[in-house]
Every structure is written in structure tokens, then in C-alpha cells.
C-alpha positions as CSV (number, residue, x, y, z in Angstrom):
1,X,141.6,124.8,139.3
2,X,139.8,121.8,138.6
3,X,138.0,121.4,141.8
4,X,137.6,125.2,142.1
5,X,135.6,124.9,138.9
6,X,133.4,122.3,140.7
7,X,132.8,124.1,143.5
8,X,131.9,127.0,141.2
9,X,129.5,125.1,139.2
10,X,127.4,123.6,142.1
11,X,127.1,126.8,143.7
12,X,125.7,128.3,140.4
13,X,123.1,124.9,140.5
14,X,122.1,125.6,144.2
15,X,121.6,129.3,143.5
16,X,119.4,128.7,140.3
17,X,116.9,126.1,142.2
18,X,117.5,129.0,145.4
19,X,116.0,131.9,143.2
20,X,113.2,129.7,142.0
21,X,112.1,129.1,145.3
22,X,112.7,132.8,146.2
23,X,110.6,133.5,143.4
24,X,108.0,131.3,145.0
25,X,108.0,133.9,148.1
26,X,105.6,136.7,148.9
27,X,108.6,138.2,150.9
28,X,110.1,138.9,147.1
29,X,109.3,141.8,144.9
30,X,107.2,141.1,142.0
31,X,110.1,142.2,139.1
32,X,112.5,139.9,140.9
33,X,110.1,136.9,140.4
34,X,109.9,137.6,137.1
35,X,113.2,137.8,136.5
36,X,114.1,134.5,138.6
37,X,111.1,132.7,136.8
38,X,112.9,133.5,133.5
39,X,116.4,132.8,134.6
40,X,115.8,129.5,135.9
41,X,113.6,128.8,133.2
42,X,116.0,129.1,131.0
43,X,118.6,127.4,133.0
44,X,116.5,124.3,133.6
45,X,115.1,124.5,129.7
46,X,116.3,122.0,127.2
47,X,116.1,124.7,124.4
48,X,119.1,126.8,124.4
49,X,119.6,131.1,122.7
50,X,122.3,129.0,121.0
51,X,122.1,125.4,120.5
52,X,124.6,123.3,122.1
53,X,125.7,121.4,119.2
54,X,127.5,124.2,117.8
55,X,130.9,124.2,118.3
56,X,132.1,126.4,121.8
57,X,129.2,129.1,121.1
58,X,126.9,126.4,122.1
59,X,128.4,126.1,125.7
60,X,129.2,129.3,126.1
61,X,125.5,130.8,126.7
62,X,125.2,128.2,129.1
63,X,129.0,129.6,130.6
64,X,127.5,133.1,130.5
65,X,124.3,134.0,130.2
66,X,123.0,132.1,133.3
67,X,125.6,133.0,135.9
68,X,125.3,136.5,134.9
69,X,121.1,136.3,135.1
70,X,121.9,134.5,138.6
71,X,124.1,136.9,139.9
72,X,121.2,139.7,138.6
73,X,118.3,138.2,140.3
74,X,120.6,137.4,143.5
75,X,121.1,141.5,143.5
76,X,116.9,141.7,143.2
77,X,116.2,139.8,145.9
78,X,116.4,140.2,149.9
79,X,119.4,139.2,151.1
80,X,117.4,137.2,154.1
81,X,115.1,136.0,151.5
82,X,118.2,135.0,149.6
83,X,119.7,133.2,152.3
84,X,117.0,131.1,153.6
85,X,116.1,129.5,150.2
86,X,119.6,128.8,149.8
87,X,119.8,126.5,152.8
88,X,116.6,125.3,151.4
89,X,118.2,124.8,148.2
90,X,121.2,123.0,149.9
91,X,119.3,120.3,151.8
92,X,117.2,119.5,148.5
93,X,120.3,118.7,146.2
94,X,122.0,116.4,149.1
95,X,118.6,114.1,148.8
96,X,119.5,111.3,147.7
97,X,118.5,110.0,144.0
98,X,116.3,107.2,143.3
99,X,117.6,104.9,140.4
100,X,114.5,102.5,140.6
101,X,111.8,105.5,140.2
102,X,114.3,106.5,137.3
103,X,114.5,103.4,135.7
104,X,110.8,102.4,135.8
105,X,109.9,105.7,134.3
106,X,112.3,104.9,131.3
107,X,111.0,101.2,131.2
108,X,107.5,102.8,131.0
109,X,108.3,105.3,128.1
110,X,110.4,102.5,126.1
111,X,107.0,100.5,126.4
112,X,104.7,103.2,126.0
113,X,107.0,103.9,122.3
114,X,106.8,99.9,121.5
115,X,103.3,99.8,121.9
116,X,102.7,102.8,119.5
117,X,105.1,101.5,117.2
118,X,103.3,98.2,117.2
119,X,99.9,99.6,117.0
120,X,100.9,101.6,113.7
121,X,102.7,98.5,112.5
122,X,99.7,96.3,113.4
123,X,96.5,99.0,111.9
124,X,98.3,101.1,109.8
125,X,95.9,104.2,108.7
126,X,93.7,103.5,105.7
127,X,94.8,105.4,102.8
């Protein structure tokens, strides 16, 4: 069940970046690339209908809402349309991920933070 679930899950994650490309297409209809636009907005978005900190609410947008907005905008869009991004979609999450570009950008926030916090430290506002 575990692996099913999985399976399940990255499916969901290919389709969302799939309709955002499909919603990138002249070949789809203008009321399915708002919808897509929307759906993987959301998906994508930090800020949550209900925040994940509250107890099983909290996870279960995330369980619901999306899938159902996928499966929606799937329905809206060409099936050939569909299909190709999908592929695209596919090839784009087996890249592999760079853990040096990833760590650089953190080392540059971490300092960008210390040297703010040393500036206010150092010429704190007149008052």
C-alpha cells in the first residue's frame, strides 16, 4: 500500500508541473489555463486554504483539494496536449539535483541575514 501511495503521489507531482506547462501552450484553451495556472499555483504555494500546522485539516487540503483541481484541469485539456507535457514533465523531475547551487544559495542568504543583522547592531536608527 505503501509503495502504491508513492507511486500515487509522484504521479500527482508530474501531472501538476504537466498542467503548468500545458498551460504554457497555445494548443490549450484559454479557461483551461486559467484553471491550470491556479491549480498549480496553489499546489506549488507555500500559503495553504488551511494551514498545515493544524492538526489532520491541515494536510488534508493538500490530500484533496489538489488532486481533485488536477484531475479537473487534466479533463480541460487536450488529451495530446496532455500527453506531451507529461513526457516533458517526466524528463524534467529525473534531472538530477544540484546540492552545491543549493547550498551556496543558503550560504548566501545566511550571510546576506548576518550582514543585516550586523549593520542594525553596528548603526542602529537614531531615535
Amino acid at each position: 500500500m505503501r509503495d502504491g501511495l508513492k507511486s500515487w503521489a509522484r504521479s500527482v507531482k508530474r501531472d501538476v508541473h504537466a498542467i503548468y506547462l500545458a498551460a504554457r501552450d497555445p494548443r490549450t484553451p484559454w479557461y483551461a489555463k486559467a484553471l491550470a495556472l491556479f491549480v498549480a499555483g496553489y499546489a506549488l504555494s507555500p500559503i495553504d486554504l488551511i494551514p498545515d500546522f493544524i492538526p489532520v485539516l491541515g494536510y488534508l487540503d493538500d490530500a484533496i483539494i489538489v488532486p481533485l483541481g488536477v484531475l479537473l484541469v487534466i479533463r480541460m485539456i487536450p488529451p495530446d496536449v496532455m500527453a506531451e507535457k507529461r513526457v516533458e514533465a517526466a524528463v524534467a523531475l529525473d534531472r538530477p539535483v544540484s546540492r552545491t547551487a543549493a547550498t551556496v544559495i543558503v550560504a548566501l542568504w545566511i550571510a546576506a541575514v548576518a550582514l543585516a543583522a550586523w549593520g542594525g547592531y553596528r548603526y542602529p536608527s537614531a531615535r
